[in-house]
C-alpha positions in Angstrom: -9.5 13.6 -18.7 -5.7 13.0 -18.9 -4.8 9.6 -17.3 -3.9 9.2 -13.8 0.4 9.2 -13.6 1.9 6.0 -13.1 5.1 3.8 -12.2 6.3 0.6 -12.7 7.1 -2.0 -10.2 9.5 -4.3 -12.0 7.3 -5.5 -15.6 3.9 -4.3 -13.6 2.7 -0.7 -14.2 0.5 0.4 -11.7 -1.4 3.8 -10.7 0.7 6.1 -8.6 -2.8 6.5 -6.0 -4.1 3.0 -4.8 -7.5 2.0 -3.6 -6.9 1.8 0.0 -9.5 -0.9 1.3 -9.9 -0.3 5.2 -12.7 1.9 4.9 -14.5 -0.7 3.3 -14.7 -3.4 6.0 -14.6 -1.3 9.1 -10.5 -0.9 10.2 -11.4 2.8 10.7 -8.7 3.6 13.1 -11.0 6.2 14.7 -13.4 3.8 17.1 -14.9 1.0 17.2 -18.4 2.3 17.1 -17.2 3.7 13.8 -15.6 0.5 12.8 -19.3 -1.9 13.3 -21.0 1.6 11.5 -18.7 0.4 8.4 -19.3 -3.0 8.8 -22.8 -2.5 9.1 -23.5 0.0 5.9 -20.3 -1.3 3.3 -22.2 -4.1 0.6 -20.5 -5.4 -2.3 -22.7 -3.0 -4.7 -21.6 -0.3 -2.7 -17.7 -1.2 -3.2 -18.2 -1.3 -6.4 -19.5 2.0 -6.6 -16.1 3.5 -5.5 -14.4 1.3 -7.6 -16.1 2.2 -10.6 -15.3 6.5 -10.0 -11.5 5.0 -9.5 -11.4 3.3 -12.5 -12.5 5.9 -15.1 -9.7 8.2 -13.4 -7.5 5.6 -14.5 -6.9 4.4 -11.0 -6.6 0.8 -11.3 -4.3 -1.0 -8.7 -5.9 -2.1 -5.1 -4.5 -2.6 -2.1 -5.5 -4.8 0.5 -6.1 -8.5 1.8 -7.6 -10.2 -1.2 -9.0 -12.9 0.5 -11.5 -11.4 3.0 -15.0 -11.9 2.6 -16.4 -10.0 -0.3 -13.2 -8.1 -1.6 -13.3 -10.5 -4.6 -16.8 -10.8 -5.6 -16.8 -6.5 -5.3 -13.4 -6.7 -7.6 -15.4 -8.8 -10.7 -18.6 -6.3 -10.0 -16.5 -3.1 -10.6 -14.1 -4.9 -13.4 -17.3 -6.0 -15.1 -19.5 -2.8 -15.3 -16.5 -1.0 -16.2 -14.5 -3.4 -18.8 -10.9 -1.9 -16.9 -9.1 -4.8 -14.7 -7.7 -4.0 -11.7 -4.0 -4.6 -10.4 -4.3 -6.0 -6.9 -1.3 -5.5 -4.0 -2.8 -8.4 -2.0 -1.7 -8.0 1.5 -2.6 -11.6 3.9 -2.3 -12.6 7.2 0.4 -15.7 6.7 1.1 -18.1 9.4 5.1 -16.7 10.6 6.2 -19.7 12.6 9.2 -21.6 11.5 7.9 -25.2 12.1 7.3 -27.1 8.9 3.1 -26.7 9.9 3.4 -23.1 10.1 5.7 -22.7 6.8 3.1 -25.2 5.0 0.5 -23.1 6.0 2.0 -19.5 5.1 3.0 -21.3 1.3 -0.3 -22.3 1.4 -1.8 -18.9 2.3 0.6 -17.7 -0.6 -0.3 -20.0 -3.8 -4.0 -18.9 -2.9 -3.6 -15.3 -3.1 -1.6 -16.5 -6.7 -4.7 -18.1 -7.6 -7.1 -15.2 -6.8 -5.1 -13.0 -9.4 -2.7 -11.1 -6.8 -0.4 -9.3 -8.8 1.9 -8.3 -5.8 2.0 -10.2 -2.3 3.1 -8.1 0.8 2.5 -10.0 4.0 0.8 -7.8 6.4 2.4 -5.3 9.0 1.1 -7.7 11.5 3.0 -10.6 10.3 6.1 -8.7 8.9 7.0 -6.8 12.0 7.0 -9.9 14.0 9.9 -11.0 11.3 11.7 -8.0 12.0 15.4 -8.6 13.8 16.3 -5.1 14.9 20.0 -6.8 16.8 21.0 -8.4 14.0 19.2 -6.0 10.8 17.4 -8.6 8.9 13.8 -10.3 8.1 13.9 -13.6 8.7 12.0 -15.9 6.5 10.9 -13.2 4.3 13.6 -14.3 1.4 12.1 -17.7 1.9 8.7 -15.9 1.5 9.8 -14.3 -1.6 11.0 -17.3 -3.2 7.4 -18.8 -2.8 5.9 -15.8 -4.1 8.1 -15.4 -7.2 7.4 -18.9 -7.9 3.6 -18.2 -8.0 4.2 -15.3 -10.4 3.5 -12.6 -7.9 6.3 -9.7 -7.0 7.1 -9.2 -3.4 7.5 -7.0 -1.1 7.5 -5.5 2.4 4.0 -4.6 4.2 5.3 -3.0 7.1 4.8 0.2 10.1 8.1 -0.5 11.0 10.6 2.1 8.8 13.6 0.4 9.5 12.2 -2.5 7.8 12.7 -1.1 4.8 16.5 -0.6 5.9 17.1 -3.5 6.7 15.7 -5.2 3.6 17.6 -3.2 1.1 20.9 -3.7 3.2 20.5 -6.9 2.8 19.7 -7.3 -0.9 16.1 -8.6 0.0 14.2 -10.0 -2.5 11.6 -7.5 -2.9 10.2 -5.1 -5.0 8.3 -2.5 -3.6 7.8 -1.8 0.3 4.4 -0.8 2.1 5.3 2.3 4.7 3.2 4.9 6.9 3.1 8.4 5.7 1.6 11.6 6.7 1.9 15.2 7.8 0.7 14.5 11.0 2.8 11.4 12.0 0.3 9.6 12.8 1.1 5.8 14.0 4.2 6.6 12.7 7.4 5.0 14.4 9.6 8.0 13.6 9.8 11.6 12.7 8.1 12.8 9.5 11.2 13.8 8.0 12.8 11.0 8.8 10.2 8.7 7.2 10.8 11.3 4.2 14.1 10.3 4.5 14.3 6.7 4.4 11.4 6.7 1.3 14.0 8.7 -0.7 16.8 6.5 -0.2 14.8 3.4 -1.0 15.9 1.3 -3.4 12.4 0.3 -5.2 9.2 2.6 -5.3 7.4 2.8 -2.1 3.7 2.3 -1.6 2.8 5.3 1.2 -0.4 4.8 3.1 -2.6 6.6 5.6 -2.0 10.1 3.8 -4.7 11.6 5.5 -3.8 10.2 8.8 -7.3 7.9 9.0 -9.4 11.1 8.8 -7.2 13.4 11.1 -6.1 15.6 7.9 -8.6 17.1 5.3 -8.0 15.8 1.7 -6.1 19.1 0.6 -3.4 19.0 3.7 -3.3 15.5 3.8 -2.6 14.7 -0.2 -1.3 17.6 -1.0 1.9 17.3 1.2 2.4 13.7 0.2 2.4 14.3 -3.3 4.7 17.4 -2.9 7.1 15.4 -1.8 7.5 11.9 -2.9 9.6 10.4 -5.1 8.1 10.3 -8.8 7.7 6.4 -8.7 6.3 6.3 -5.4 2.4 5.8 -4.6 -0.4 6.8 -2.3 -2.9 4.4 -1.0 -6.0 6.3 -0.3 -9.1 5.3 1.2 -13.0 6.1 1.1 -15.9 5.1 2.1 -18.5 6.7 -1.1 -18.1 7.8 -4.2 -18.1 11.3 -3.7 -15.0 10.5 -1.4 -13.7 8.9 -4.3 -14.4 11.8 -6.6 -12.6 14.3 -3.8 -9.7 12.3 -3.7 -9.0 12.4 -6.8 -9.7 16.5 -7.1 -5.4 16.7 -5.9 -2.8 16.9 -8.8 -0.1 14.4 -8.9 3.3 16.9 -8.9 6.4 15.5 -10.0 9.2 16.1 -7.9 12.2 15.5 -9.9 11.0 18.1 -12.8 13.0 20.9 -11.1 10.3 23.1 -10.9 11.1 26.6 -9.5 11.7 26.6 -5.5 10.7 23.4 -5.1 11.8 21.4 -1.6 12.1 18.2 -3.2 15.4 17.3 -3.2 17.1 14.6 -2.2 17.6 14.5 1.8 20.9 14.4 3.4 21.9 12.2 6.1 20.7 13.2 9.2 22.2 13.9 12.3 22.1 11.9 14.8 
């Protein structure tokens, strides 16, 4: 089998298809029947599983909150049985208030996920869009953020379902280096048009790691990957989750096309503004 494409991320390469991790403790966005079935039937063992069928594809870089219960232990199972280490995107809840307690806290929260072997820290949507300053364009705290992060060794970046964050962090020469954005054919939970979202990935100035290709379930594997690797950039990712192995196996079943190798009618092409 021919390795899984890649990119790089400053010195880190990574695979362009990440392990999505919702599926595997019960963020379903479907119900919440669903979400206690996940909760009920996901074990360590069976994480593993999935991780083992993405990591003899050659897909080896995670995405997710490294600290919740398990998601380590499950990590050290699948690198173990298969001798391939995995690159984590770690994505934590951190405390965003500006007192000194909360900032202690949130550099706190940050030197752990360091110490747990995060390769990349992206606070989550939850705590990133609360930063978000639409009036005046910026993220505050996040360079602060950064600063903590590139001290611990980890790169950073931009967990976010807001698409202007991404915007406003590259007009502002934000310290980051790669951005976490929703992306799909069916726009779902998605702030803005789908071609506007295609938009704003294209003129990013650092890859950009898409999730929710298949729209939490909504789209069938060939709709839902196949559009998203029609037409991203060739250094941007898709985060994909499953819940088995044969999920895994499916996903996997979709080839990576590059978009800037001028293939014959292709409609990847740079976007142009759009009209407002």
């Amino acid at each position: 089998m021919d390795a899984f494409p890649r990119t790089q991320i400053e010195n880190v390469s990574v695979s362009r298809m990440l392990i999505g991790t919702n599926w595997f403790f019960g963020w379903s966005h479907t119900s919440a029947a669903k979400d206690r079935y996940i909760k009920a039937t996901m074990t360590r063992d069976k994480i593993a599983d999935i991780l083992e069928v993405f990591l003899a594809a050659g897909v080896d870089t995670m995405m997710g909150m490294i600290e919740y219960p398990g998601m380590k232990d499950a990590v050290t199972e699948a690198e173990q049985r298969t001798g391939k280490r995995i690159v984590y995107v770690s994505t934590p809840t951190i405390n965003v208030g500006d007192d000194p307690a909360a900032m202690g806290e949130a550099r706190r929260t940050i030197e752990n996920n360091a110490r747990l072997g995060a390769a990349f820290c992206l606070p989550h949507t939850s705590c990133t869009d609360r930063l978000v300053d639409v009036r005046a364009r910026t993220i505050r705290n996040m360079a602060t953020y950064s600063r903590w992060m590139r001290e611990c060794g980890m790169i950073p970046g931009l967990s976010t379902h807001m698409p202007e964050s991404i915007v406003f962090a590259d007009e502002t020469n934000l310290d980051v280096g790669t951005y976490i954005g929703i992306y799909n054919a069916a726009g779902f939970l998605m702030h803005v048009e789908v071609d506007w979202m295609h938009r704003i990935i294209w003129n990013a100035k650092h890859p950009v790691m898409t999730i929710k290709p298949m729209a939490a379930g909504r789209l069938l594997p060939l709709v839902g990957l196949g559009f998203v690797w029609a037409t991203l950039r060739d250094q941007d990712m898709v985060t994909v989750g499953t819940m088995t192995p044969d999920e895994a196996k499916e996903s996997l079943r979709y080839p990576v096309r590059s978009s800037n190798a001028g293939r014959t009618g292709s409609t990847c092409r740079r976007p142009a503004a759009r009209k407002r």
